[in-house]
C-alpha positions as CSV (number, residue, x, y, z in Angstrom):
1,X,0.0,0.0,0.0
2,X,1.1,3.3,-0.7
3,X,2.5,5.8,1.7
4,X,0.3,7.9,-0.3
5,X,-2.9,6.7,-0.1
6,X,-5.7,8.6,0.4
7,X,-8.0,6.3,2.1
8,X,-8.8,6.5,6.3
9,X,-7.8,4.2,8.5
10,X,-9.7,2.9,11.0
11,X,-8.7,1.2,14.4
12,X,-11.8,-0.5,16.0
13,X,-10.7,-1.9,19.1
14,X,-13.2,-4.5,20.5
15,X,-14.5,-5.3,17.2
16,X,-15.2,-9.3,17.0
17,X,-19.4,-8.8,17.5
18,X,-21.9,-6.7,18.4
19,X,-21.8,-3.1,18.5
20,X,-18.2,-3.1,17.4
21,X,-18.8,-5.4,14.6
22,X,-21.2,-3.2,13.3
23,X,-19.1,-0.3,14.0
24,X,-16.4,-1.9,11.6
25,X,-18.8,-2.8,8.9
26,X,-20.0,0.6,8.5
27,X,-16.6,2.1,8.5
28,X,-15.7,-0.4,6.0
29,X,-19.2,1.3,3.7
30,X,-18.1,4.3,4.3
31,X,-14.9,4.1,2.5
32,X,-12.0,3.3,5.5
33,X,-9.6,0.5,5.6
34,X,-10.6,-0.9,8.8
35,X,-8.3,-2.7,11.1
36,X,-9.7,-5.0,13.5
37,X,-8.7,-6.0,16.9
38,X,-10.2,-8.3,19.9
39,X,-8.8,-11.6,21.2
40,X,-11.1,-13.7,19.5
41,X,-10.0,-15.4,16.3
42,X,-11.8,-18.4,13.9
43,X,-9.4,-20.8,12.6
44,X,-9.9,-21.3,9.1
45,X,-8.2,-24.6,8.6
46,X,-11.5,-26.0,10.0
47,X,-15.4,-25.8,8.7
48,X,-17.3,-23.3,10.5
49,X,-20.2,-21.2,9.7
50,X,-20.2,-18.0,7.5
51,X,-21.8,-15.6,8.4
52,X,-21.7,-16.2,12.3
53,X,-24.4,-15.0,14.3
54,X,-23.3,-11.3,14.7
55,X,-24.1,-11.1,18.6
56,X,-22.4,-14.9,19.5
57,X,-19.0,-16.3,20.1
58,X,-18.9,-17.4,16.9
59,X,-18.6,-13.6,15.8
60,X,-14.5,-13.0,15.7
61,X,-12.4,-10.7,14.0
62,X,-11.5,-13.1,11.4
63,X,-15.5,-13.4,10.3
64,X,-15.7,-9.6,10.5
65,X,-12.8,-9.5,8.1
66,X,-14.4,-11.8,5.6
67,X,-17.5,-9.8,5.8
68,X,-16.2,-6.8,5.2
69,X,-13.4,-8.1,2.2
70,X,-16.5,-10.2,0.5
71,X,-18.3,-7.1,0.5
72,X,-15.3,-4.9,-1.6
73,X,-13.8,-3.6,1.6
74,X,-10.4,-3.8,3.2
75,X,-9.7,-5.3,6.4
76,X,-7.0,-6.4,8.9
77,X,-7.6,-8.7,11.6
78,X,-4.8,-8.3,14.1
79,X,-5.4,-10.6,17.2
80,X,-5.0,-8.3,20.4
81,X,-5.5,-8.2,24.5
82,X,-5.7,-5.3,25.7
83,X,-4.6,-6.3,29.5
84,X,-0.5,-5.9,27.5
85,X,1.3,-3.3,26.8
86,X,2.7,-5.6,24.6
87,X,0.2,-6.5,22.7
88,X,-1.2,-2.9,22.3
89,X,1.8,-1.2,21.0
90,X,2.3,-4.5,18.0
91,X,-1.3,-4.0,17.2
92,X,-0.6,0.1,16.6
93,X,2.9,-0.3,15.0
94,X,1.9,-3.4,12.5
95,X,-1.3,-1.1,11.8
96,X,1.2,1.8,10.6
97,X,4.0,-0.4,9.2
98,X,1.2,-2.2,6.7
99,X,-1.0,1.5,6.5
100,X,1.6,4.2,7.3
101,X,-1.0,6.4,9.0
102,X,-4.4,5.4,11.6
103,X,-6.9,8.5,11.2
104,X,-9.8,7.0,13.8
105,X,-9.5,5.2,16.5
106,X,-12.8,3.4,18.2
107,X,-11.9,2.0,21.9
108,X,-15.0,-0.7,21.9
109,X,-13.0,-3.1,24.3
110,X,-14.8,-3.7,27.9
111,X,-15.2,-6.0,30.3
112,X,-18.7,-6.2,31.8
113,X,-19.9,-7.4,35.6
114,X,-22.4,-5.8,37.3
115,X,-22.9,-6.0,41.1
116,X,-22.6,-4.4,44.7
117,X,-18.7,-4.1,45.6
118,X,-19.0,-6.4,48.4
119,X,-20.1,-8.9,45.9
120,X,-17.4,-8.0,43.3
121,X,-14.3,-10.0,44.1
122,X,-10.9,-8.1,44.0
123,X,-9.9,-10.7,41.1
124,X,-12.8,-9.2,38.8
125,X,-12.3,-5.5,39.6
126,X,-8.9,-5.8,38.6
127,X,-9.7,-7.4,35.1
128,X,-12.1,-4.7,35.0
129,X,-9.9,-1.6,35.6
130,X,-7.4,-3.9,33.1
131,X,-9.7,-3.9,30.1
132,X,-11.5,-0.6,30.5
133,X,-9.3,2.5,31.5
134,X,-5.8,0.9,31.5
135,X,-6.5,-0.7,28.5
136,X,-7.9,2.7,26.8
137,X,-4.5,4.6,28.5
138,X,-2.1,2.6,26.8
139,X,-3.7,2.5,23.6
140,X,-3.4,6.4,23.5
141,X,0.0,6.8,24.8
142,X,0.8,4.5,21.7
143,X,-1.0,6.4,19.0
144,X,-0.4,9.8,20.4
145,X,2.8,10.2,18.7
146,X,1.5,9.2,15.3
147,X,-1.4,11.4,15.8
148,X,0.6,14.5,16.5
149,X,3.4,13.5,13.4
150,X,-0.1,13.4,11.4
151,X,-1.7,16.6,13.0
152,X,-4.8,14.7,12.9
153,X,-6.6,12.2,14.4
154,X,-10.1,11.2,16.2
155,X,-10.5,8.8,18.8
156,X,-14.0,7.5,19.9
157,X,-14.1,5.9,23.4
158,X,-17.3,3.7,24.2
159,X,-17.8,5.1,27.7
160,X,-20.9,7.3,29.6
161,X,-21.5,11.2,30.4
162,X,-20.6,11.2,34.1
163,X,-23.9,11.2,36.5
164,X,-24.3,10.0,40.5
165,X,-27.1,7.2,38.8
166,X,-24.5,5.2,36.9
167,X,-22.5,4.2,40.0
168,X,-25.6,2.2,41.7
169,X,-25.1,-1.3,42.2
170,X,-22.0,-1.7,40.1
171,X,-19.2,0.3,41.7
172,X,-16.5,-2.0,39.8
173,X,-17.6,-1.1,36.8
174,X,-18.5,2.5,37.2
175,X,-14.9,2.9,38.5
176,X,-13.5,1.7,35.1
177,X,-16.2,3.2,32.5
178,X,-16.2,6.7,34.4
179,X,-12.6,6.4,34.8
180,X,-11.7,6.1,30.6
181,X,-14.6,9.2,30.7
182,X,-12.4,11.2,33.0
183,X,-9.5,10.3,30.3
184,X,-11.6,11.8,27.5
185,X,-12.2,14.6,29.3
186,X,-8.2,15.0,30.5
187,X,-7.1,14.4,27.2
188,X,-9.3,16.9,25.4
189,X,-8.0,19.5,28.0
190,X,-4.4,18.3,27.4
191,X,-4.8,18.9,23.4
192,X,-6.5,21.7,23.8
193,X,-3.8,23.6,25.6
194,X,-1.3,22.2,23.1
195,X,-3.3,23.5,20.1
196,X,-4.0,20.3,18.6
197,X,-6.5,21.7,16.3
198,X,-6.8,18.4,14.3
199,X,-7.2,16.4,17.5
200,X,-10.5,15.5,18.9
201,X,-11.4,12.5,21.5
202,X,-15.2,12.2,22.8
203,X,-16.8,9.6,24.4
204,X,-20.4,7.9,23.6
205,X,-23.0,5.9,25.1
206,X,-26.2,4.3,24.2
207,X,-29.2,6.2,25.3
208,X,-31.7,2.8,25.1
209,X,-29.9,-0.8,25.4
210,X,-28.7,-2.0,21.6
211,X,-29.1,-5.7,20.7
212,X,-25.6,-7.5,21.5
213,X,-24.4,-10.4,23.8
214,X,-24.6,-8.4,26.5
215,X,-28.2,-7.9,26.3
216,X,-29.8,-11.2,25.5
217,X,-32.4,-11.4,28.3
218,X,-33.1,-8.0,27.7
219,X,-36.9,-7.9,26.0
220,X,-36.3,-7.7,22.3
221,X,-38.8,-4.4,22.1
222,X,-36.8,-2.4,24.6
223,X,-33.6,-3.0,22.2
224,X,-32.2,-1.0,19.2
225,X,-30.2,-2.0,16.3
226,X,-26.3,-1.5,16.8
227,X,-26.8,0.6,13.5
228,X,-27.7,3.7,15.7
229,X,-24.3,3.4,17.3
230,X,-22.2,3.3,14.3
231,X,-24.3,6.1,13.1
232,X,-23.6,8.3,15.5
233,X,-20.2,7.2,15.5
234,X,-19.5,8.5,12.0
235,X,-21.0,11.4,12.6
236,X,-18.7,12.4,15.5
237,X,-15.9,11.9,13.5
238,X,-17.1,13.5,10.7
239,X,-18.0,16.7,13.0
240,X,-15.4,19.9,13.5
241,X,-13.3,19.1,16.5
242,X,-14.0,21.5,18.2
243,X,-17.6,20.1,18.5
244,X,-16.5,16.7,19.2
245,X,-13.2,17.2,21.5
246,X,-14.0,16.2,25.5
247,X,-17.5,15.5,24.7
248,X,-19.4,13.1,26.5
249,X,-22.5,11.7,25.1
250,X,-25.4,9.0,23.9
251,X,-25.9,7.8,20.2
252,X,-29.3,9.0,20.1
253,X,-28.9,13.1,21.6
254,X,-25.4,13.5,19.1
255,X,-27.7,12.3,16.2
256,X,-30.9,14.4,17.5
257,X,-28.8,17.3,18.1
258,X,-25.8,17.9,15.1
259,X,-27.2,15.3,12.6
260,X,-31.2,16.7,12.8
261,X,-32.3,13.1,13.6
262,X,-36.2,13.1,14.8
263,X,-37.3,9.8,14.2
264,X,-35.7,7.0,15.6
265,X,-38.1,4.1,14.9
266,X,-35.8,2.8,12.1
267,X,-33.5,1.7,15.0
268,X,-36.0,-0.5,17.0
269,X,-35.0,-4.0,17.0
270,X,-38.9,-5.1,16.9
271,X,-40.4,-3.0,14.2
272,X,-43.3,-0.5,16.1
273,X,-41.7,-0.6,19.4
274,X,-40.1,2.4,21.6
275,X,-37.7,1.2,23.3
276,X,-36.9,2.3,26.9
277,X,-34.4,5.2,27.3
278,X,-32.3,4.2,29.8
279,X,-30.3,7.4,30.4
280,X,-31.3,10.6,32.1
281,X,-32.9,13.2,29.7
282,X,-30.4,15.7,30.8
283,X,-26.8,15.4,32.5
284,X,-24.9,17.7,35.2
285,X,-22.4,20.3,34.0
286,X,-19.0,19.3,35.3
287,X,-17.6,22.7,34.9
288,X,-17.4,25.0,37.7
289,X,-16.8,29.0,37.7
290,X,-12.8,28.6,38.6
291,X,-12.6,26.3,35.2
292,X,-9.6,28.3,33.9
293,X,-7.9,29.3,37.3
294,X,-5.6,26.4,37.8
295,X,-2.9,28.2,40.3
296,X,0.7,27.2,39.4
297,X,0.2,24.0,37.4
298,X,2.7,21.2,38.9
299,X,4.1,19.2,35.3
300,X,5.7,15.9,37.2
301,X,7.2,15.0,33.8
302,X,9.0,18.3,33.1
303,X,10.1,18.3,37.1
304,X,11.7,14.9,36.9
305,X,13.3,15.8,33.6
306,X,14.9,18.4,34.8
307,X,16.6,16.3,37.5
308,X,18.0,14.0,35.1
Protein backbone atom coordinates (compact mmCIF):
# COMPACT_ATOMS: atom_id res chain seq x y z
CA UNK A 1 0.00 0.00 0.00
CA UNK A 2 1.09 3.31 -0.72
CA UNK A 3 2.51 5.84 1.68
CA UNK A 4 0.34 7.91 -0.35
CA UNK A 5 -2.88 6.72 -0.06
CA UNK A 6 -5.71 8.64 0.44
CA UNK A 7 -8.04 6.26 2.15
CA UNK A 8 -8.84 6.51 6.29
CA UNK A 9 -7.78 4.21 8.46
CA UNK A 10 -9.75 2.90 11.03
CA UNK A 11 -8.71 1.21 14.40
CA UNK A 12 -11.80 -0.47 16.05
CA UNK A 13 -10.68 -1.90 19.13
CA UNK A 14 -13.18 -4.47 20.52
CA UNK A 15 -14.54 -5.26 17.16
CA UNK A 16 -15.21 -9.31 17.00
CA UNK A 17 -19.36 -8.84 17.54
CA UNK A 18 -21.92 -6.67 18.43
CA UNK A 19 -21.82 -3.15 18.50
CA UNK A 20 -18.24 -3.07 17.37
CA UNK A 21 -18.81 -5.44 14.63
CA UNK A 22 -21.17 -3.23 13.33
CA UNK A 23 -19.09 -0.28 14.01
CA UNK A 24 -16.43 -1.89 11.58
CA UNK A 25 -18.82 -2.81 8.86
CA UNK A 26 -19.98 0.64 8.52
CA UNK A 27 -16.65 2.10 8.53
CA UNK A 28 -15.73 -0.36 5.97
CA UNK A 29 -19.23 1.29 3.67
CA UNK A 30 -18.14 4.31 4.30
CA UNK A 31 -14.94 4.05 2.50
CA UNK A 32 -11.97 3.27 5.53
CA UNK A 33 -9.59 0.54 5.64
CA UNK A 34 -10.65 -0.85 8.81
CA UNK A 35 -8.26 -2.69 11.07
CA UNK A 36 -9.73 -5.04 13.52
CA UNK A 37 -8.65 -6.03 16.89
CA UNK A 38 -10.16 -8.32 19.94
CA UNK A 39 -8.81 -11.59 21.20
CA UNK A 40 -11.12 -13.71 19.51
CA UNK A 41 -10.03 -15.37 16.26
CA UNK A 42 -11.75 -18.40 13.90
CA UNK A 43 -9.40 -20.83 12.60
CA UNK A 44 -9.85 -21.31 9.08
CA UNK A 45 -8.22 -24.56 8.64
CA UNK A 46 -11.50 -26.05 10.04
CA UNK A 47 -15.40 -25.82 8.68
CA UNK A 48 -17.34 -23.33 10.45
CA UNK A 49 -20.22 -21.18 9.75
CA UNK A 50 -20.19 -18.04 7.50
CA UNK A 51 -21.84 -15.65 8.39
CA UNK A 52 -21.73 -16.19 12.26
CA UNK A 53 -24.43 -14.97 14.34
CA UNK A 54 -23.34 -11.31 14.66
CA UNK A 55 -24.12 -11.06 18.59
CA UNK A 56 -22.40 -14.87 19.52
CA UNK A 57 -19.01 -16.29 20.14
CA UNK A 58 -18.92 -17.40 16.93
CA UNK A 59 -18.60 -13.58 15.78
CA UNK A 60 -14.48 -12.95 15.67
CA UNK A 61 -12.40 -10.73 14.02
CA UNK A 62 -11.50 -13.10 11.36
CA UNK A 63 -15.48 -13.44 10.31
CA UNK A 64 -15.67 -9.62 10.54
CA UNK A 65 -12.80 -9.45 8.08
CA UNK A 66 -14.36 -11.75 5.59
CA UNK A 67 -17.51 -9.82 5.75
CA UNK A 68 -16.18 -6.77 5.18
CA UNK A 69 -13.36 -8.05 2.19
CA UNK A 70 -16.54 -10.15 0.51
CA UNK A 71 -18.29 -7.07 0.51
CA UNK A 72 -15.33 -4.85 -1.57
CA UNK A 73 -13.81 -3.61 1.65
CA UNK A 74 -10.42 -3.82 3.19
CA UNK A 75 -9.71 -5.27 6.36
CA UNK A 76 -7.04 -6.38 8.86
CA UNK A 77 -7.64 -8.70 11.58
CA UNK A 78 -4.83 -8.35 14.14
CA UNK A 79 -5.45 -10.56 17.23
CA UNK A 80 -5.01 -8.34 20.40
CA UNK A 81 -5.51 -8.18 24.46
CA UNK A 82 -5.74 -5.27 25.66
CA UNK A 83 -4.59 -6.27 29.52
CA UNK A 84 -0.53 -5.87 27.49
CA UNK A 85 1.34 -3.33 26.80
CA UNK A 86 2.74 -5.65 24.62
CA UNK A 87 0.16 -6.51 22.69
CA UNK A 88 -1.18 -2.91 22.30
CA UNK A 89 1.80 -1.24 20.98
CA UNK A 90 2.26 -4.50 18.04
CA UNK A 91 -1.30 -3.96 17.17
CA UNK A 92 -0.59 0.08 16.58
CA UNK A 93 2.94 -0.28 14.99
CA UNK A 94 1.90 -3.44 12.55
CA UNK A 95 -1.33 -1.10 11.83
CA UNK A 96 1.19 1.81 10.65
CA UNK A 97 3.98 -0.42 9.20
CA UNK A 98 1.21 -2.23 6.69
CA UNK A 99 -1.02 1.46 6.53
CA UNK A 100 1.61 4.24 7.29
CA UNK A 101 -0.98 6.41 9.00
CA UNK A 102 -4.36 5.40 11.59
CA UNK A 103 -6.94 8.49 11.16
CA UNK A 104 -9.81 7.02 13.80
CA UNK A 105 -9.48 5.18 16.53
CA UNK A 106 -12.78 3.38 18.21
CA UNK A 107 -11.87 1.98 21.91
CA UNK A 108 -15.00 -0.70 21.86
CA UNK A 109 -13.04 -3.11 24.26
CA UNK A 110 -14.75 -3.68 27.91
CA UNK A 111 -15.22 -5.97 30.26
CA UNK A 112 -18.67 -6.25 31.84
CA UNK A 113 -19.93 -7.36 35.65
CA UNK A 114 -22.45 -5.75 37.28
CA UNK A 115 -22.86 -6.04 41.07
CA UNK A 116 -22.62 -4.36 44.68
CA UNK A 117 -18.71 -4.14 45.61
CA UNK A 118 -19.03 -6.44 48.41
CA UNK A 119 -20.05 -8.86 45.90
CA UNK A 120 -17.42 -7.98 43.33
CA UNK A 121 -14.31 -10.00 44.10
CA UNK A 122 -10.94 -8.08 44.01
CA UNK A 123 -9.91 -10.66 41.06
CA UNK A 124 -12.82 -9.23 38.81
CA UNK A 125 -12.32 -5.47 39.57
CA UNK A 126 -8.86 -5.78 38.62
CA UNK A 127 -9.67 -7.35 35.09
CA UNK A 128 -12.12 -4.69 34.97
CA UNK A 129 -9.86 -1.60 35.62
CA UNK A 130 -7.44 -3.86 33.14
CA UNK A 131 -9.66 -3.86 30.10
CA UNK A 132 -11.54 -0.63 30.53
CA UNK A 133 -9.30 2.51 31.51
CA UNK A 134 -5.84 0.93 31.46
CA UNK A 135 -6.50 -0.72 28.48
CA UNK A 136 -7.94 2.66 26.83
CA UNK A 137 -4.51 4.59 28.50
CA UNK A 138 -2.12 2.60 26.82
CA UNK A 139 -3.66 2.52 23.57
CA UNK A 140 -3.41 6.41 23.54
CA UNK A 141 -0.02 6.82 24.78
CA UNK A 142 0.77 4.54 21.74
CA UNK A 143 -0.97 6.41 19.01
CA UNK A 144 -0.44 9.81 20.43
CA UNK A 145 2.83 10.24 18.72
CA UNK A 146 1.48 9.23 15.26
CA UNK A 147 -1.44 11.35 15.85
CA UNK A 148 0.61 14.46 16.53
CA UNK A 149 3.40 13.45 13.45
CA UNK A 150 -0.09 13.35 11.40
CA UNK A 151 -1.67 16.60 12.97
CA UNK A 152 -4.77 14.68 12.86
CA UNK A 153 -6.62 12.15 14.44
CA UNK A 154 -10.11 11.16 16.24
CA UNK A 155 -10.54 8.79 18.78
CA UNK A 156 -14.03 7.54 19.91
CA UNK A 157 -14.14 5.94 23.41
CA UNK A 158 -17.31 3.68 24.18
CA UNK A 159 -17.85 5.14 27.67
CA UNK A 160 -20.87 7.33 29.57
CA UNK A 161 -21.55 11.20 30.40
CA UNK A 162 -20.60 11.25 34.10
CA UNK A 163 -23.88 11.19 36.54
CA UNK A 164 -24.31 9.97 40.49
CA UNK A 165 -27.09 7.24 38.79
CA UNK A 166 -24.51 5.23 36.94
CA UNK A 167 -22.50 4.18 39.99
CA UNK A 168 -25.62 2.23 41.69
CA UNK A 169 -25.10 -1.32 42.23
CA UNK A 170 -22.00 -1.74 40.13
CA UNK A 171 -19.24 0.35 41.74
CA UNK A 172 -16.46 -1.96 39.82
CA UNK A 173 -17.59 -1.13 36.84
CA UNK A 174 -18.46 2.49 37.21
CA UNK A 175 -14.91 2.94 38.46
CA UNK A 176 -13.46 1.75 35.15
CA UNK A 177 -16.15 3.21 32.47
CA UNK A 178 -16.16 6.68 34.40
CA UNK A 179 -12.56 6.43 34.78
CA UNK A 180 -11.69 6.10 30.57
CA UNK A 181 -14.60 9.16 30.71
CA UNK A 182 -12.42 11.22 33.04
CA UNK A 183 -9.51 10.27 30.33
CA UNK A 184 -11.56 11.80 27.48
CA UNK A 185 -12.16 14.62 29.32
CA UNK A 186 -8.18 14.97 30.49
CA UNK A 187 -7.06 14.39 27.17
CA UNK A 188 -9.31 16.88 25.42
CA UNK A 189 -8.04 19.49 27.95
CA UNK A 190 -4.41 18.29 27.45
CA UNK A 191 -4.82 18.93 23.38
CA UNK A 192 -6.48 21.72 23.79
CA UNK A 193 -3.76 23.60 25.61
CA UNK A 194 -1.30 22.20 23.08
CA UNK A 195 -3.27 23.50 20.08
CA UNK A 196 -4.00 20.26 18.56
CA UNK A 197 -6.46 21.73 16.30
CA UNK A 198 -6.76 18.42 14.27
CA UNK A 199 -7.17 16.45 17.48
CA UNK A 200 -10.50 15.53 18.92
CA UNK A 201 -11.42 12.49 21.51
CA UNK A 202 -15.19 12.17 22.82
CA UNK A 203 -16.80 9.55 24.45
CA UNK A 204 -20.36 7.88 23.63
CA UNK A 205 -23.03 5.91 25.11
CA UNK A 206 -26.25 4.29 24.20
CA UNK A 207 -29.25 6.16 25.27
CA UNK A 208 -31.73 2.76 25.10
CA UNK A 209 -29.93 -0.76 25.37
CA UNK A 210 -28.71 -1.99 21.56
CA UNK A 211 -29.06 -5.68 20.71
CA UNK A 212 -25.58 -7.45 21.47
CA UNK A 213 -24.41 -10.43 23.85
CA UNK A 214 -24.59 -8.41 26.53
CA UNK A 215 -28.23 -7.93 26.27
CA UNK A 216 -29.75 -11.19 25.54
CA UNK A 217 -32.40 -11.37 28.30
CA UNK A 218 -33.10 -8.03 27.72
CA UNK A 219 -36.92 -7.90 26.05
CA UNK A 220 -36.27 -7.74 22.27
CA UNK A 221 -38.78 -4.38 22.08
CA UNK A 222 -36.80 -2.39 24.59
CA UNK A 223 -33.59 -3.02 22.18
CA UNK A 224 -32.24 -0.98 19.19
CA UNK A 225 -30.19 -1.97 16.31
CA UNK A 226 -26.33 -1.48 16.80
CA UNK A 227 -26.80 0.64 13.53
CA UNK A 228 -27.69 3.67 15.72
CA UNK A 229 -24.31 3.41 17.25
CA UNK A 230 -22.17 3.26 14.27
CA UNK A 231 -24.32 6.10 13.05
CA UNK A 232 -23.59 8.27 15.49
CA UNK A 233 -20.18 7.22 15.53
CA UNK A 234 -19.54 8.47 11.96
CA UNK A 235 -20.97 11.42 12.57
CA UNK A 236 -18.69 12.36 15.46
CA UNK A 237 -15.88 11.86 13.51
CA UNK A 238 -17.13 13.53 10.66
CA UNK A 239 -18.03 16.71 13.01
CA UNK A 240 -15.41 19.87 13.53
CA UNK A 241 -13.34 19.09 16.47
CA UNK A 242 -13.96 21.48 18.21
CA UNK A 243 -17.64 20.09 18.51
CA UNK A 244 -16.46 16.67 19.21
CA UNK A 245 -13.23 17.23 21.49
CA UNK A 246 -14.03 16.19 25.53
CA UNK A 247 -17.54 15.46 24.67
CA UNK A 248 -19.43 13.05 26.53
CA UNK A 249 -22.52 11.72 25.14
CA UNK A 250 -25.36 8.98 23.86
CA UNK A 251 -25.93 7.76 20.23
CA UNK A 252 -29.29 8.99 20.14
CA UNK A 253 -28.92 13.13 21.62
CA UNK A 254 -25.45 13.48 19.07
CA UNK A 255 -27.71 12.34 16.24
CA UNK A 256 -30.86 14.41 17.55
CA UNK A 257 -28.83 17.31 18.12
CA UNK A 258 -25.77 17.92 15.07
CA UNK A 259 -27.22 15.28 12.61
CA UNK A 260 -31.20 16.73 12.80
CA UNK A 261 -32.30 13.08 13.58
CA UNK A 262 -36.17 13.06 14.84
CA UNK A 263 -37.32 9.83 14.23
CA UNK A 264 -35.70 7.01 15.59
CA UNK A 265 -38.08 4.07 14.88
CA UNK A 266 -35.84 2.80 12.10
CA UNK A 267 -33.52 1.74 15.03
CA UNK A 268 -35.95 -0.46 16.99
CA UNK A 269 -35.04 -4.04 17.02
CA UNK A 270 -38.88 -5.11 16.89
CA UNK A 271 -40.37 -3.02 14.18
CA UNK A 272 -43.27 -0.49 16.06
CA UNK A 273 -41.66 -0.61 19.41
CA UNK A 274 -40.11 2.38 21.59
CA UNK A 275 -37.70 1.22 23.29
CA UNK A 276 -36.88 2.31 26.90
CA UNK A 277 -34.44 5.17 27.26
CA UNK A 278 -32.33 4.17 29.84
CA UNK A 279 -30.30 7.36 30.35
CA UNK A 280 -31.31 10.58 32.14
CA UNK A 281 -32.87 13.21 29.66
CA UNK A 282 -30.35 15.68 30.78
CA UNK A 283 -26.81 15.40 32.52
CA UNK A 284 -24.86 17.75 35.21
CA UNK A 285 -22.38 20.27 34.02
CA UNK A 286 -19.00 19.34 35.28
CA UNK A 287 -17.61 22.72 34.92
CA UNK A 288 -17.42 24.96 37.72
CA UNK A 289 -16.82 28.97 37.74
CA UNK A 290 -12.81 28.64 38.58
CA UNK A 291 -12.63 26.26 35.25
CA UNK A 292 -9.60 28.32 33.94
CA UNK A 293 -7.87 29.35 37.33
CA UNK A 294 -5.56 26.40 37.84
CA UNK A 295 -2.90 28.19 40.25
CA UNK A 296 0.69 27.23 39.41
CA UNK A 297 0.25 24.05 37.44
CA UNK A 298 2.67 21.16 38.92
CA UNK A 299 4.13 19.19 35.34
CA UNK A 300 5.67 15.90 37.18
CA UNK A 301 7.23 15.03 33.84
CA UNK A 302 9.03 18.35 33.14
CA UNK A 303 10.12 18.27 37.07
CA UNK A 304 11.67 14.85 36.89
CA UNK A 305 13.28 15.77 33.58
CA UNK A 306 14.95 18.42 34.84
CA UNK A 307 16.62 16.31 37.53
CA UNK A 308 18.05 14.00 35.07
Amino acid sequence: MSENNSQKVALVIGASRGIGRQVAIDLAHAGYIVVLAAKSTTDESRPYTFPPDPNSSQSTITTVAREITESGGTALAIPTDVRFETSINFLIQETLSKFFKIDVVIYNSGAIYWSALGTTPTSRFRLLQQVNPEGLYITLQAIIPAFKKQGIGRVVVVCPPIYSRFFRGKTAYAVGKVGMSVIVKGLAMDWERQGEKGLGICGIWPAAAIQSGATGRVDPGQLRHATIFSDAIIAMINAPVETINGLLDTDEDFLRKNEGVTDFSKYSLIPGAIPRRIMPAEFPDLTVAEQDDEGDRIDSAKEKAAKL
